[in-house]
C-alpha positions as CSV (number, residue, x, y, z in Angstrom):
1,X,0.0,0.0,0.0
2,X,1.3,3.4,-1.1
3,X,0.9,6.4,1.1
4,X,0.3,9.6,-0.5
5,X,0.9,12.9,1.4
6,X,-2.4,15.5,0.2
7,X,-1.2,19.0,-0.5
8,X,-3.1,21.3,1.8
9,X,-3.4,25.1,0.6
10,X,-2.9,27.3,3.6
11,X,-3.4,30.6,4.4
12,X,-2.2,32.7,7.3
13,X,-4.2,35.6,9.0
14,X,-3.0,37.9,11.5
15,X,-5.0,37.5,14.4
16,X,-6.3,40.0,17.4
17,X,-7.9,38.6,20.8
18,X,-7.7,41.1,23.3
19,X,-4.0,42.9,23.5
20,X,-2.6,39.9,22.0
21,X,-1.4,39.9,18.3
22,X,-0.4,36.7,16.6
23,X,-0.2,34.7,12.9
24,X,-2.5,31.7,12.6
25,X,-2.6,29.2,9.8
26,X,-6.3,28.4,8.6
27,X,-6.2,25.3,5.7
28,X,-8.4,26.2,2.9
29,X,-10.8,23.5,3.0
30,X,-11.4,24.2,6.5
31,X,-15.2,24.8,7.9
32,X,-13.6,26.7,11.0
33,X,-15.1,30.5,9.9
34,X,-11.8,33.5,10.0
35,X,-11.2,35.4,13.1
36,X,-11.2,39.1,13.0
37,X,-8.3,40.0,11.3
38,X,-6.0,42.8,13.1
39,X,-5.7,46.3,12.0
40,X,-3.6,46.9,9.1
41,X,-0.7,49.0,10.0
42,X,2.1,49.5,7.6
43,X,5.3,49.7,8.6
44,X,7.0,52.5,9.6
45,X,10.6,53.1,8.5
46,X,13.2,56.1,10.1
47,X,12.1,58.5,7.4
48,X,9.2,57.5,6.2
49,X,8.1,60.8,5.4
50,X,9.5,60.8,1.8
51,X,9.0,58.5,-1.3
52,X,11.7,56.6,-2.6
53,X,12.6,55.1,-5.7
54,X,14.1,55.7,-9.1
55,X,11.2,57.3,-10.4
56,X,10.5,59.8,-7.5
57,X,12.3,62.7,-8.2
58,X,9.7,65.1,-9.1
59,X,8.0,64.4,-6.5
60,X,11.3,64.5,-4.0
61,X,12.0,67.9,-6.0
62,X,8.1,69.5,-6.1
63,X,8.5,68.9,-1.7
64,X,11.6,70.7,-1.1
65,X,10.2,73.8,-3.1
66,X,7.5,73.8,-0.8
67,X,9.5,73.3,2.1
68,X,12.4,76.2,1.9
69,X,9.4,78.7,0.6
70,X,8.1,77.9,4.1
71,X,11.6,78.8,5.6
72,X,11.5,82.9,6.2
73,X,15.3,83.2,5.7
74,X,15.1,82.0,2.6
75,X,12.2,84.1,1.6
76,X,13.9,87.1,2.3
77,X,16.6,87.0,-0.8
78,X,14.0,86.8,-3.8
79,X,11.4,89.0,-2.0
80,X,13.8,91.2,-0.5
81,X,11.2,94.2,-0.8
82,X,8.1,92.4,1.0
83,X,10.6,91.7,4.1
84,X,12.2,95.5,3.6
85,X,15.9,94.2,3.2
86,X,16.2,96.0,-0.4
87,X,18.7,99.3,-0.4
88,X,16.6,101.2,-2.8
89,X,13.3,100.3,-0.5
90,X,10.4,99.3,-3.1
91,X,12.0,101.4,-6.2
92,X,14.4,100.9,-8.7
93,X,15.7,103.8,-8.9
94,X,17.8,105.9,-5.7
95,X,19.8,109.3,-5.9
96,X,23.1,110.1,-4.2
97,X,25.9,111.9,-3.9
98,X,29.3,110.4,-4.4
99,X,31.6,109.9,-1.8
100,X,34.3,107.7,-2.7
101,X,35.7,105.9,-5.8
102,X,36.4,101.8,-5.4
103,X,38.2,99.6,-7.1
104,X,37.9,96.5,-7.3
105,X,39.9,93.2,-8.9
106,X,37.9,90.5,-11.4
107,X,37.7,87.6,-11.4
108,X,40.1,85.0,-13.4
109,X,41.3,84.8,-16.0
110,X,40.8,89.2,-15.9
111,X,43.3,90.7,-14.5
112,X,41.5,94.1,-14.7
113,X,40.0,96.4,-11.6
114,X,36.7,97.6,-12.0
115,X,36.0,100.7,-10.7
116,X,32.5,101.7,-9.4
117,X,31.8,104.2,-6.5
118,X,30.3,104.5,-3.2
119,X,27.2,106.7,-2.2
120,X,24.7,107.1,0.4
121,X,21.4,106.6,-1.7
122,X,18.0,108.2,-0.2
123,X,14.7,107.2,-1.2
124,X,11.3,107.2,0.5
125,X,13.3,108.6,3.7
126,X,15.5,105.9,3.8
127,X,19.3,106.1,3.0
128,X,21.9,103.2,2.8
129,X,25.5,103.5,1.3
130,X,25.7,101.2,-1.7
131,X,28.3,100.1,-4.0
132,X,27.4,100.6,-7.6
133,X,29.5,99.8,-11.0
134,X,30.0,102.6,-13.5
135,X,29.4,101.6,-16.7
136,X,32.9,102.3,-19.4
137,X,35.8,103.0,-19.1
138,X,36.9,106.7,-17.6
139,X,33.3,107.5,-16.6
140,X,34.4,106.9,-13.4
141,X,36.7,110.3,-13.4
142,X,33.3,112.3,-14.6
143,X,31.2,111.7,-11.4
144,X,33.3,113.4,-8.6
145,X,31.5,114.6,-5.3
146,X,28.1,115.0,-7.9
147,X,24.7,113.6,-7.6
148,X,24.1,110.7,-9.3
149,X,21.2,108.2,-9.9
150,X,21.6,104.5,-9.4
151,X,19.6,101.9,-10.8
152,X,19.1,98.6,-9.2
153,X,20.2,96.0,-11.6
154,X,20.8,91.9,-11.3
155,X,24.0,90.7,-10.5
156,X,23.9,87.5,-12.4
157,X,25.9,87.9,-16.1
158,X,27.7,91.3,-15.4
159,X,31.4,92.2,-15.6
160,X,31.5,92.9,-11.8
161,X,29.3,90.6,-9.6
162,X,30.0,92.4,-6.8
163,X,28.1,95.6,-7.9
164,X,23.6,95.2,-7.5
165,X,23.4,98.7,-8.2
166,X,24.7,100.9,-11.6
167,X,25.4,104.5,-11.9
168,X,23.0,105.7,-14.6
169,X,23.3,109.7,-14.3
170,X,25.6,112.3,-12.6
171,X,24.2,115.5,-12.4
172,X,20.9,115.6,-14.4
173,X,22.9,113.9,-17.7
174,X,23.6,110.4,-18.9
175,X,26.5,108.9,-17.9
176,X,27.1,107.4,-21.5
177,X,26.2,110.9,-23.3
178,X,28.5,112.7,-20.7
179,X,31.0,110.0,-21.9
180,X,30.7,110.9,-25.3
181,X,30.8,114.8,-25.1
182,X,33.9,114.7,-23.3
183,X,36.0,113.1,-26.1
């Protein structure tokens, strides 16, 4: 007489009786009914707060734009005249009088100095002494102890990165005419 071993499909069920949590094998072909099945809970890793995978970078990128706008220092730089910070205080435009000529070394492989000046600009009853680049060569030597308007200009792609603000006027008259009536 051959004995045969019968297969028997089995499942498994986690089980919940009182504080008590355990797995419990139920055959398939079993009239026993299933017990209540515990809670699902998934499990919690160290930083689960973030997805994971190769395809999640949008996603990874899309929450840290949301989180650093939430940071107020950070705010401050590209929305510098909400939070007051700006020298030229909600205008783009300030006047000054000159009080001192700079110069200052470029970057490599220049080996020029750019020369700008330094001026105490008022606007809206505010003043602040700003750096700003003058535009040309020998412009510079037209502006001494005059007023002069400064515009506020990006840094990003100029000759001196230093300089946010640029001398547009001296005196009433553009700096690049002036320039061009002297010669």
């Amino acid at each position: 007489m051959v004995k045969m071993r019968l297969k028997v499909r089995a499942t498994c069920a986690i089980v919940q009786e009182g504080t008590s949590t355990y797995v419990r094998r139920f055959a398939v072909n079993s009239t026993e009914p299933l017990p209540r099945l515990a809670a699902h809970r998934p499990r919690m890793s160290v930083v689960a707060d973030r997805p994971r995978g190769i395809l999640a970078a949008r996603k990874l990128r899309n929450m840290r734009h949301e989180r650093i706008w939430r940071d107020r220092t950070y705010k401050r730089r590209p929305l510098s005249n909400i939070y007051g910070t700006s020298r030229t205080v909600h205008s783009s435009y300030g006047t000054g009088i000159e009080l001192e000529t700079v110069g200052v070394e470029a970057k490599h492989p220049n080996s020029a100095t750019r020369r700008g000046l330094c001026a105490p600009v008022t606007n809206n009853g505010n003043q602040a002494t700003v750096f700003s680049f003058v535009p040309t060569d020998g412009c510079v030597d037209l502006s001494d102890n005059s007023d002069v308007l400064i515009s506020a200009k990006h840094k990003r792609g100029d000759l001196l990165r230093l300089a946010h603000f640029k001398v547009v006027k001296v005196s009433g008259v553009g700096i690049l005419s002036k320039r061009r009536m002297s010669r």
